[in-house]
C-alpha angles and dihedrals in degrees: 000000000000095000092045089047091049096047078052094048093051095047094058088041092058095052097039149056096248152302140256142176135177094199105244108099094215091052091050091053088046097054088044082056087044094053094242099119129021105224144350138202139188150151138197098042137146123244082240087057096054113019104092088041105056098048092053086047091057092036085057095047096252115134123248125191135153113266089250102048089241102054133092119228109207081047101046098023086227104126137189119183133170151149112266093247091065103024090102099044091039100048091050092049092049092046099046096052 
């Protein structure tokens, strides 16, 4: 869980030019649709969490995966979002970790 989340956390930090949460999952996705933010990434969370959020994301034509390719998110509450421009990178990045 934490240990797994924090490899992750220094992986993105080493590649961007920061990162920043506010703590509610949906917010986080909407500011990714938004273009706020360029990506976001959690696990552990709750269809309530995510739900509102993920549908504005791919309304908004960002892309939305599991973390691992085959999970659902709204099934399993572990998200990857990103802009087009970065999916690929920050997915990798996310996945390998």
């Amino acid at each position: 869980g934490h240990e797994l989340f924090l490899r992750r956390l220094e992986k993105v930090m080493a590649k961007t030019a920061g990162v920043r949460r506010w703590g509610a999952a949906s917010l986080d996705l909407a500011y990714v649709a938004a273009g706020r933010y360029d990506g976001y990434w959690e696990r552990e969370l709750n269809l309530w969490d995510i739900a509102a959020g993920y549908l504005i994301a791919q309304e908004a034509g960002a892309l939305v995966e599991g973390v691992r390719k085959d999970q659902e998110p709204l099934e399993t509450g572990a998200i990857l979002c990103a802009n087009n421009a970065i999916f690929d990178g920050f997915a990798r990045i996310i996945r390998e970790s």
